[in-house]
TIVO-728453 format. One record per atom (N, C-alpha, C): x, y, z. Coordinates in steps of 0.05 Angstrom, whole numbers, plus 5000, padded with zeros to 4 digits. Example, Ala and Ser with C-alpha at 12.3 -4.5 7.8 and 13.67 -1.06 7.14 Angstrom:
526448865156524649105156526449345156525749555142527349795143525850015157
end
This chain:
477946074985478846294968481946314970483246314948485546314950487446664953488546664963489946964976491847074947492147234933493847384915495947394926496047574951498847614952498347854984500847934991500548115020502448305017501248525017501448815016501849025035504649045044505449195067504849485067502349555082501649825090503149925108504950095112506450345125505650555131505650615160505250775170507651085164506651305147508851535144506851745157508951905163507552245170507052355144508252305126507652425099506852285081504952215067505152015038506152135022506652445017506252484979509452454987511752485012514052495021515052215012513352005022514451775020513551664990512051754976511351734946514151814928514552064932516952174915519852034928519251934951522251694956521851474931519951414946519351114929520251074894518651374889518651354848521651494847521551734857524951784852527451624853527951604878529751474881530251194881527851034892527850764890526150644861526450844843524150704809522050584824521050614842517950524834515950634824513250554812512150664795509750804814508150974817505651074833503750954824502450794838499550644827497250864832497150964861493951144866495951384887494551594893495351634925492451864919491951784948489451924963490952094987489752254997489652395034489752165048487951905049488551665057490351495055491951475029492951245030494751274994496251024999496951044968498750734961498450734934500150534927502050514910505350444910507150464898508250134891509450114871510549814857512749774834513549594848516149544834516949244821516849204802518048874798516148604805512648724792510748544814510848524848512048764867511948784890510349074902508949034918507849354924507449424946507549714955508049684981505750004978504250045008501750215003503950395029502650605029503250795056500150975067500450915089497451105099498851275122497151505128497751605156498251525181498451605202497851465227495651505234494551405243491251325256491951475289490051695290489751905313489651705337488251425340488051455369489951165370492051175353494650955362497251185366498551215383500651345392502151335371503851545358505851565341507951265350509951345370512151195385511250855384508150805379507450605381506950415358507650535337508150515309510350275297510950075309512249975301511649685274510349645276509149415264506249505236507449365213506449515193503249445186501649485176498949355171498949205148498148965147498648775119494748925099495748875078493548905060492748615039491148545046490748285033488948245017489148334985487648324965485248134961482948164952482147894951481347894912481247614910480647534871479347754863476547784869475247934855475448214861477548404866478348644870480348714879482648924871484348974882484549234887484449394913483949584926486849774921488749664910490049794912490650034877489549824864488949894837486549944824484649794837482349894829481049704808482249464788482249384779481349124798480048914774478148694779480348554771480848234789482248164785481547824762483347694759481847484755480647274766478347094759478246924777480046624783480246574808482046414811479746084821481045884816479845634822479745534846
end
């Protein structure tokens, strides 16, 4: 199966905070945002933000979670993707 592409999930205290950074100031466009999670994109690049996860330490937060689409779905849009060879 061939990989689309990798999608840097960020850890924020706030999404709808780091949503209105993203589309305000930096033009990116808002794909979804949930209580869970959300997705923002710019220029064919996208970058998701989720909460912190209760039983990983805030301070311990350093390193982002990749999101790795697969052909037939993309979670971040919701949309079916095409198939690849």
């Amino acid at each position: 199966m061939k990989l689309l592409d990798v999608t840097p999930m960020l850890t924020v205290t706030s999404i709808d905070a780091a949503v209105v950074f993203y589309r305000d100031i930096l033009d990116f466009k808002c794909f979804e945002v949930t209580k869970h999670w959300s997705c923002v994109g710019r220029d064919g690049a996208k970058v998701m933000f989720a909460p912190p996860n209760t039983h990983i330490p805030l301070k311990s937060l350093c390193w982002p979670a990749r999101y790795i689409p697969l052909p037939t779905m993309c979670m971040c849009c919701g949309r079916s993707s095409r198939a690849t060879a």
